[in-house]
mmCIF file of the C-alpha atoms, coordinates in Angstrom:
data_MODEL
# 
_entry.id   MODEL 
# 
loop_
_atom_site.group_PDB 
_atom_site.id 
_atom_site.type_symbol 
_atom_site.label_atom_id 
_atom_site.label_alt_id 
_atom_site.label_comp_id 
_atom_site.label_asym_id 
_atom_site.label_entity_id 
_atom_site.label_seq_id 
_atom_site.pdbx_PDB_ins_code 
_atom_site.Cartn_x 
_atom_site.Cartn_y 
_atom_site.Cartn_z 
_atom_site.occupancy 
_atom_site.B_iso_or_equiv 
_atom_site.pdbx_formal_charge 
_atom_site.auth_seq_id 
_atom_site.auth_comp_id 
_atom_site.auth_asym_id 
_atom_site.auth_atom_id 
_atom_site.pdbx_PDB_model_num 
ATOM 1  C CA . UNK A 1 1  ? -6.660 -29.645 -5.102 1.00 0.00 ? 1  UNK A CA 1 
ATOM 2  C CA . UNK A 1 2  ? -4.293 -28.395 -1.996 1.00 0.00 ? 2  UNK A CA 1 
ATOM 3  C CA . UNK A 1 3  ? -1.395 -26.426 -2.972 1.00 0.00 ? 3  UNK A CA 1 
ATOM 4  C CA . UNK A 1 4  ? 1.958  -27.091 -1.325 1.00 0.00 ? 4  UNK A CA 1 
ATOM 5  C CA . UNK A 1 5  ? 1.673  -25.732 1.983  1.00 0.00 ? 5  UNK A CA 1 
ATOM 6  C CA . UNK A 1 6  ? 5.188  -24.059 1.522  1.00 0.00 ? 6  UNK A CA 1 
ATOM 7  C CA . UNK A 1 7  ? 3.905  -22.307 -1.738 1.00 0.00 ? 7  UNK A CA 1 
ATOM 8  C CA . UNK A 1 8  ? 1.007  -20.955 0.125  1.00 0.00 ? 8  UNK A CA 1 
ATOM 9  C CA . UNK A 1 9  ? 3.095  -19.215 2.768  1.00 0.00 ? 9  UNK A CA 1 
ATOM 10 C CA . UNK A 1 10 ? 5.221  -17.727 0.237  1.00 0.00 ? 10 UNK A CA 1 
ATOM 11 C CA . UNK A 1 11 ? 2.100  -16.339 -1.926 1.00 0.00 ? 11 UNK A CA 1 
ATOM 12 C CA . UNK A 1 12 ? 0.792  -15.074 1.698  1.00 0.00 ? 12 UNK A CA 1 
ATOM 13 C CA . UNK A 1 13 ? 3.834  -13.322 2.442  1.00 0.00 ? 13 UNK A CA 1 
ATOM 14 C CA . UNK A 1 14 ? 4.219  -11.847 -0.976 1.00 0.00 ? 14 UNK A CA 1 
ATOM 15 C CA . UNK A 1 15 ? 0.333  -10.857 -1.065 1.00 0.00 ? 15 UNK A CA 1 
ATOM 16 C CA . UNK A 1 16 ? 0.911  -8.399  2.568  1.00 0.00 ? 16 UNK A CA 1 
ATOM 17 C CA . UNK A 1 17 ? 3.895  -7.574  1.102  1.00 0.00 ? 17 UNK A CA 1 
ATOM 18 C CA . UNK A 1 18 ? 2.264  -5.445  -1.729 1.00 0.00 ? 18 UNK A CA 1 
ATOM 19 C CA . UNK A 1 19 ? -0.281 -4.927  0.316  1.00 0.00 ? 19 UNK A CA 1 
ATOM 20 C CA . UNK A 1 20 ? 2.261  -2.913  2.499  1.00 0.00 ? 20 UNK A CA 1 
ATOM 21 C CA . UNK A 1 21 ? 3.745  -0.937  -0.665 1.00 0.00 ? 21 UNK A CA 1 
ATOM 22 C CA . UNK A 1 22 ? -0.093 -0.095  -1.783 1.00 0.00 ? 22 UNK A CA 1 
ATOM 23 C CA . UNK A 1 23 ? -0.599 1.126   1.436  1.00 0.00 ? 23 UNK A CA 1 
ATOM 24 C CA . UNK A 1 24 ? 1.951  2.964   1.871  1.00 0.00 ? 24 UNK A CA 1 
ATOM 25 C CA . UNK A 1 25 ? 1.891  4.388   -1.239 1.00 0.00 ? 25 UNK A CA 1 
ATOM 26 C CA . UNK A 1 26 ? -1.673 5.016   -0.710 1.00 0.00 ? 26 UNK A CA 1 
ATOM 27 C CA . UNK A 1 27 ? -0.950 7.186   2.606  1.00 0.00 ? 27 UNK A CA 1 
ATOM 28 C CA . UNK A 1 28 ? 1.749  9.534   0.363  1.00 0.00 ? 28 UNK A CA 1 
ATOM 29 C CA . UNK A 1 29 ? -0.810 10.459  -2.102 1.00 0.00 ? 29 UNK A CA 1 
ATOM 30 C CA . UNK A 1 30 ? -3.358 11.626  0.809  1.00 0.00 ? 30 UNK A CA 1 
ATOM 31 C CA . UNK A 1 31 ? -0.560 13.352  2.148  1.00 0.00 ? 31 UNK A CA 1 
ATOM 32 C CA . UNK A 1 32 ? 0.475  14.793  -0.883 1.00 0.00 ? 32 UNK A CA 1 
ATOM 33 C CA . UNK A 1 33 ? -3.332 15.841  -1.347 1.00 0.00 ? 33 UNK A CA 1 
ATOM 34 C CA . UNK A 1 34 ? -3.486 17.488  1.994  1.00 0.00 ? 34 UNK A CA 1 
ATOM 35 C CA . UNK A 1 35 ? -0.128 19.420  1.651  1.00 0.00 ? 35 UNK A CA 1 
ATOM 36 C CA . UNK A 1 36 ? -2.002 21.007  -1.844 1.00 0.00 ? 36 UNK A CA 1 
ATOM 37 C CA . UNK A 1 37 ? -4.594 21.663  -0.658 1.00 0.00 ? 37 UNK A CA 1 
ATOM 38 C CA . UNK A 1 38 ? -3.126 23.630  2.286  1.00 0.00 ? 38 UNK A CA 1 
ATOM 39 C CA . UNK A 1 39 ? -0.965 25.258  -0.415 1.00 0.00 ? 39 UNK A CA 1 
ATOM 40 C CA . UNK A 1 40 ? -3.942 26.218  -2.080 1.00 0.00 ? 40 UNK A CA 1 
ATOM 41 C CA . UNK A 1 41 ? -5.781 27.724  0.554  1.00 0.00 ? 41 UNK A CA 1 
ATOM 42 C CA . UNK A 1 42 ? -2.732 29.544  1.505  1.00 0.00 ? 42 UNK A CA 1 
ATOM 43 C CA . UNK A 1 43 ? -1.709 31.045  -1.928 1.00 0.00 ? 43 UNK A CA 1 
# 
C-alpha cells in the first residue's frame, strides 16, 4: 500500500512543521527556566 506521493510530501511538510513550533516552544521554556533561576539566585 503506497500513499499518493503528493499526500506524503504534504504530511512531511506538516510533520517539520510542528516539529519547528515544538522546538521552538521547547527552547522558550529552557529560557524561561534559566531567566528563574537567575532570578532566584539573585533575590
Amino acid at each position: 500500500m503506497r500513499s499518493h506521493p503528493k499526500i506524503a510530501k504534504n504530511d512531511f511538510l506538516a510533520l517539520t512543521r510542528i516539529l519547528c513550533i515544538l522546538q521552538k516552544k521547547l527552547q522558550r521554556k529552557v529560557v524561561d527556566l534559566e531567566e528563574i533561576q537567575l532570578f532566584s539566585i539573585y533575590t
